[in-house]
C-alpha positions as CSV (number, residue, x, y, z in Angstrom):
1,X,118.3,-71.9,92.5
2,X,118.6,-69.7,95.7
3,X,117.3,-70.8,99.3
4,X,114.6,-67.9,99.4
5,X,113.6,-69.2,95.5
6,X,113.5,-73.0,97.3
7,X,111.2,-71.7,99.5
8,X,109.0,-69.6,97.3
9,X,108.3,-73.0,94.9
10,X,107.8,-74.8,98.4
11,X,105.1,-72.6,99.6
12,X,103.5,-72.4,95.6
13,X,103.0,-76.2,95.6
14,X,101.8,-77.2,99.2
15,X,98.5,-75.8,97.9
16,X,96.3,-76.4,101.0
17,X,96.1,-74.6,104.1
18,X,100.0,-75.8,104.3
19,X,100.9,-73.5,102.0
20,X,99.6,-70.7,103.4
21,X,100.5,-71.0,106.8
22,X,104.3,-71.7,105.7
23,X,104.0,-68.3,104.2
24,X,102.2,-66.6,107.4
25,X,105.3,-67.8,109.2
26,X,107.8,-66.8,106.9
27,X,106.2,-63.1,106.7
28,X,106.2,-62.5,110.6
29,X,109.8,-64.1,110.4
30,X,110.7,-60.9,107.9
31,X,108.7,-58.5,110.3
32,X,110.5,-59.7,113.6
33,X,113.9,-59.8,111.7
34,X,114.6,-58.0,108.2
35,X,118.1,-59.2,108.0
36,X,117.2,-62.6,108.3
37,X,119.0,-65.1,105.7
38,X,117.0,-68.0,104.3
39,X,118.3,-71.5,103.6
40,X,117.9,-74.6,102.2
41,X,118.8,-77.7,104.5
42,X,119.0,-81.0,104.4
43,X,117.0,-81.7,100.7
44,X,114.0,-79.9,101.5
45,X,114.0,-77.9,105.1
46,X,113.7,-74.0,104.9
47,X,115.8,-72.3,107.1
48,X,115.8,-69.1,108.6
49,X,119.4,-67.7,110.4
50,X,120.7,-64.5,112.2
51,X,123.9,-65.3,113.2
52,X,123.1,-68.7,113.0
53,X,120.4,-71.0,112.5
54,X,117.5,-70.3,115.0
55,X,114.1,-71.7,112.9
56,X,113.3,-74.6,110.8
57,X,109.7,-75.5,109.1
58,X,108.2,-78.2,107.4
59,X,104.7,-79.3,106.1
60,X,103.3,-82.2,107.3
61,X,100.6,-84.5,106.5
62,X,98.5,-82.9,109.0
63,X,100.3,-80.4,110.4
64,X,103.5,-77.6,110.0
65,X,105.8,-77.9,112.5
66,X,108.1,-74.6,113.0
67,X,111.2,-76.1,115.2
68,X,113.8,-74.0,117.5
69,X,117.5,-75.0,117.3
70,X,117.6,-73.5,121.0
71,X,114.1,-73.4,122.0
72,X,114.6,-74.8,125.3
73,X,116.7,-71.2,126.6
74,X,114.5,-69.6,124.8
75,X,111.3,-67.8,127.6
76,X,107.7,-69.4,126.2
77,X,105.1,-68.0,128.4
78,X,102.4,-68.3,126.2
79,X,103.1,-71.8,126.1
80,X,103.4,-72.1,122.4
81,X,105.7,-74.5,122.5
82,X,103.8,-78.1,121.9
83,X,106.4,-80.6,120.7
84,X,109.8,-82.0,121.6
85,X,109.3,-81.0,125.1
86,X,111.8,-83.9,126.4
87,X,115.0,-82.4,124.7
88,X,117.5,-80.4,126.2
89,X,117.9,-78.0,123.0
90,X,115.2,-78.3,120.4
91,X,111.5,-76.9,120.7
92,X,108.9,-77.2,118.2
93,X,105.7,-75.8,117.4
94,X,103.0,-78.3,115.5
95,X,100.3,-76.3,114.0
96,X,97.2,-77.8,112.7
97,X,94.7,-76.5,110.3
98,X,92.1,-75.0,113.0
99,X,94.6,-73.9,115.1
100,X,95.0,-70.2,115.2
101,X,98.5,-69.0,115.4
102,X,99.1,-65.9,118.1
103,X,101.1,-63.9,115.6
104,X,102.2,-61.7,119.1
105,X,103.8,-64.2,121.0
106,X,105.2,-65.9,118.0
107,X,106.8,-63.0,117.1
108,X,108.2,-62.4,121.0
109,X,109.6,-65.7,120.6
110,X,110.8,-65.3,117.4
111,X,112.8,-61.9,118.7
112,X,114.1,-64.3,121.6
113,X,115.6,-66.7,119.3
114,X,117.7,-63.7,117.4
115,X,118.9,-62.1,120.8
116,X,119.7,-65.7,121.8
117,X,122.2,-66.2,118.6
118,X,123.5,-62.7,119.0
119,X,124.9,-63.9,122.4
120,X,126.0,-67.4,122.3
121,X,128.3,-69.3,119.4
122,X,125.4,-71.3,117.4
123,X,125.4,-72.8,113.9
124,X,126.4,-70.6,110.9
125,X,124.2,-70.7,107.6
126,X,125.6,-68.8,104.7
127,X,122.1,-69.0,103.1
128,X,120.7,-66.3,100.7
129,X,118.5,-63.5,100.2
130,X,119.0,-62.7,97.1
131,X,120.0,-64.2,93.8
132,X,123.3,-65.3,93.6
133,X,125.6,-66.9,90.3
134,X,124.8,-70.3,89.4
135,X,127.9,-71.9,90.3
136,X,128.2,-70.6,93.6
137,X,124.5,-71.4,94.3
138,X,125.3,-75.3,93.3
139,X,127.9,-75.6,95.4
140,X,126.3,-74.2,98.5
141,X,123.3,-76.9,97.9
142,X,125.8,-79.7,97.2
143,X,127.5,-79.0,100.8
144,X,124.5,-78.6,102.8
145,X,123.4,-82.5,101.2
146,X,123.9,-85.1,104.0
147,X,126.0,-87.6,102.6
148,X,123.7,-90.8,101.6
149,X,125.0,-93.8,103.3
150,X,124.4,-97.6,102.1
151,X,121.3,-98.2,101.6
152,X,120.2,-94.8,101.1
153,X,120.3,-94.2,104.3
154,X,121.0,-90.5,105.5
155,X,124.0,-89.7,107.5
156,X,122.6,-87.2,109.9
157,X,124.7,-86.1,113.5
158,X,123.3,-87.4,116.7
159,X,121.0,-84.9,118.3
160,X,118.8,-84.8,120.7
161,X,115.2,-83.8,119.9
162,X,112.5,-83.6,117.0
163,X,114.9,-81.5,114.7
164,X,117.4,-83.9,113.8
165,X,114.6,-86.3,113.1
166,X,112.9,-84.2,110.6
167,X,116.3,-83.4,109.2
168,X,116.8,-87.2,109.0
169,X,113.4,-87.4,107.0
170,X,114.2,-84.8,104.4
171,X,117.2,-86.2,103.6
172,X,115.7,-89.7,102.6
173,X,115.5,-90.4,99.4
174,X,112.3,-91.1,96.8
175,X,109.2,-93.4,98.3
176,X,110.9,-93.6,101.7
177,X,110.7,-90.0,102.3
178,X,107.1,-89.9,102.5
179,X,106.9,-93.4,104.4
180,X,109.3,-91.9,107.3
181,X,107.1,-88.8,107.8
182,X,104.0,-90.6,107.9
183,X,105.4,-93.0,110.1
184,X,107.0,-90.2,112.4
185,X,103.2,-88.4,112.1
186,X,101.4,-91.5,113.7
187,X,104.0,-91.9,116.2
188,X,103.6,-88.8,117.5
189,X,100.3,-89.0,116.9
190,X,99.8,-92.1,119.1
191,X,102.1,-90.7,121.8
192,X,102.2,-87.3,122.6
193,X,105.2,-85.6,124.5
194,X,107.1,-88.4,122.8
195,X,110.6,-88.3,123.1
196,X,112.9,-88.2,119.9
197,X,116.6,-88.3,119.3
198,X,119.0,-89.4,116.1
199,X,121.3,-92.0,117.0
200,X,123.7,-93.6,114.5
201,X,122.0,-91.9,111.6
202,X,118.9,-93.9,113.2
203,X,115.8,-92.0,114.2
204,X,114.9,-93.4,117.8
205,X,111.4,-92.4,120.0
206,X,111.1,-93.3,123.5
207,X,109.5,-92.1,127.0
208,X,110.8,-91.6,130.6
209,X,111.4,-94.9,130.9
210,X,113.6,-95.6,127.4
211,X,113.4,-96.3,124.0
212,X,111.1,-98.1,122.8
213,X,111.3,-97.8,118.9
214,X,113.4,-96.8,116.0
215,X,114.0,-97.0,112.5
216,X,116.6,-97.4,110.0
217,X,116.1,-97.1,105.6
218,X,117.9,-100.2,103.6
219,X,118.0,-100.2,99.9
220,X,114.4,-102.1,99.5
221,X,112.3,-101.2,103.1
222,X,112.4,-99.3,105.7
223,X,113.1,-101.4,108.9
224,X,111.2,-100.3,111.9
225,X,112.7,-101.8,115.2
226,X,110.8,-102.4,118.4
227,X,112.9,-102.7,120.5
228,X,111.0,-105.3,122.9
229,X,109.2,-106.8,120.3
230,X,108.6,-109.6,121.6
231,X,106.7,-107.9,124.4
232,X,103.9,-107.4,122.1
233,X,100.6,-109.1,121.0
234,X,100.5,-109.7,118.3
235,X,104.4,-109.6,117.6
236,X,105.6,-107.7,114.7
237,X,106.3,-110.0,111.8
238,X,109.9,-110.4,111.1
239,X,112.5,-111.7,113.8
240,X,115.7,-110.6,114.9
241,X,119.2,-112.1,116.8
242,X,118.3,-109.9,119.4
243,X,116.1,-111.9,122.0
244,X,113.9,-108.9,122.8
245,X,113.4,-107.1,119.3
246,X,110.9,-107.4,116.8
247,X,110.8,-105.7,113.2
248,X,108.0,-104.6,110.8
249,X,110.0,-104.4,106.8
250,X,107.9,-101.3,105.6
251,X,108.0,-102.0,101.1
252,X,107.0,-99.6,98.6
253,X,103.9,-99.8,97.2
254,X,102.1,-102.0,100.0
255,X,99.9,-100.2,102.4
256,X,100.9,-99.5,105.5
257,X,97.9,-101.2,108.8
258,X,98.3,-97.9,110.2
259,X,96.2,-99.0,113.4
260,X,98.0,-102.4,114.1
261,X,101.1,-100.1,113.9
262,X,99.7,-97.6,116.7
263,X,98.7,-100.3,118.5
264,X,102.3,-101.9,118.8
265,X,103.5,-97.9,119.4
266,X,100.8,-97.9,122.2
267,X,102.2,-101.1,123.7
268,X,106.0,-100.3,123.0
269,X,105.6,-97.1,124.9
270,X,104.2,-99.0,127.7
271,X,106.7,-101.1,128.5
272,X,110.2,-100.4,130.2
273,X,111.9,-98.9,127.4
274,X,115.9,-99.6,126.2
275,X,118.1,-97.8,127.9
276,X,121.8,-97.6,126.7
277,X,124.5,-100.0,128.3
278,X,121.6,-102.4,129.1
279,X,120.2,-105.7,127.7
């Protein structure tokens, strides 16, 4: 099946307001740049590139989030731009269902984005726009799979921002696919302007003052790590060798106390964070 195909069954099954935003975006994406090509990435991202990737989106639970590979160059002065504010390359856009999108400066930023990859070496996507043979198709979705490390685990680059997180999430596998997003939902739910990042294939969230949280899919759970656990009241359950960190072990099939776990995020964030080469 072809990328643009991908998307179309996408867009046909998120039947709520979802659905229909993803295809409001992916119209004014065609409007600002007929040549665009259309990918699939990492198991279930749609991808639009000119010259290189510029434009990622996603449904959420509560939410679509439309993410810029270089949306920090890129000129936002209708301050569209509400997510993944910390990074130094990726920008994102979280829409909600009463939000109303400003089709004219989306597409002004959308047309930045494509002058942007017209002048600087970014990403290529071969992609598709129309059909193309079977064989060829399967091979181009087999390469753009992120190899699935023990565990089930994704192996994703390190990046900086929310777009290697969400890249991270699509690639994981069955039940923990869903479990990641919600969990990345209420994070940035609980704190916004949250930092985010992928470090050895881990998703990690943080502040100005560190890290305070990441988390990491084993065969049987997903293993949530905060990072000064201990810190905490009450601590999360299970311990760990490292004197400061506690873990939550998040199983299939058993509900997930989604206010006890905003109110360790509240109290992570809080603290002074983990910062790399210390204790």
């Amino acid at each position: 099946m072809t990328a643009s195909k991908q998307i179309d069954k996408l867009i046909a099954k998120t039947k709520d307001w979802r659905g229909d935003r993803l295809a409001e975006i992916r119209k004014l994406i065609h409007e600002v740049d007929p040549d665009v090509v259309e990918d699939w990435k990492w198991m279930g991202t749609p991808c639009w590139s000119h010259e290189g990737m510029y434009v990622i989106a996603n449904p959420h639970k509560d939410k679509v989030k439309l993410t810029f590979f270089h949306g920090a160059k890129l000129p936002d002065p209708k301050k569209l731009f509400n997510a993944g504010l910390g990074g130094g390359k990726w920008r994102a856009i979280d829409i909600r269902e009463k939000d109303k999108v400003n089709r004219t400066a989306l597409k002004a930023l959308l047309r930045a984005a494509v002058k942007y990859n017209a002048k600087h070496q970014v990403p290529k996507s071969k992609g598709s726009r129309q059909s193309m043979p079977k064989k060829k198709a399967a091979k181009k979705k087999s390469a753009a799979r992120p190899r699935l490390l023990s565990g089930g685990n994704p192996q994703i680059a390190m990046g900086d921002g929310d777009a290697p997180v969400q890249a991270y999430i699509a690639a994981v596998p069955g039940w923990k696919r869903d479990a990641s997003r919600r969990l990345d939902d209420l994070i940035t739910r609980t704190i916004p302007g949250v930092r985010k990042a992928v470090k050895w294939n881990s998703p990690f969230y943080g502040t100005e003052r560190g890290w305070f949280l990441g988390f990491h899919c084993f065969t049987k759970y997903i293993k949530v790590n905060f990072f000064r656990g201990t810190s905490l009241s009450p601590m999360p359950p299970v311990g760990s060798k490292d004197k400061n960190a506690r873990y939550l072990h998040i199983e299939e099939g058993e509900p997930l106390d989604e206010a006890q776990v905003a109110s360790w995020v509240r109290q992570a964030a809080a603290l002074p964070g983990w910062v790399m080469g210390n204790s």
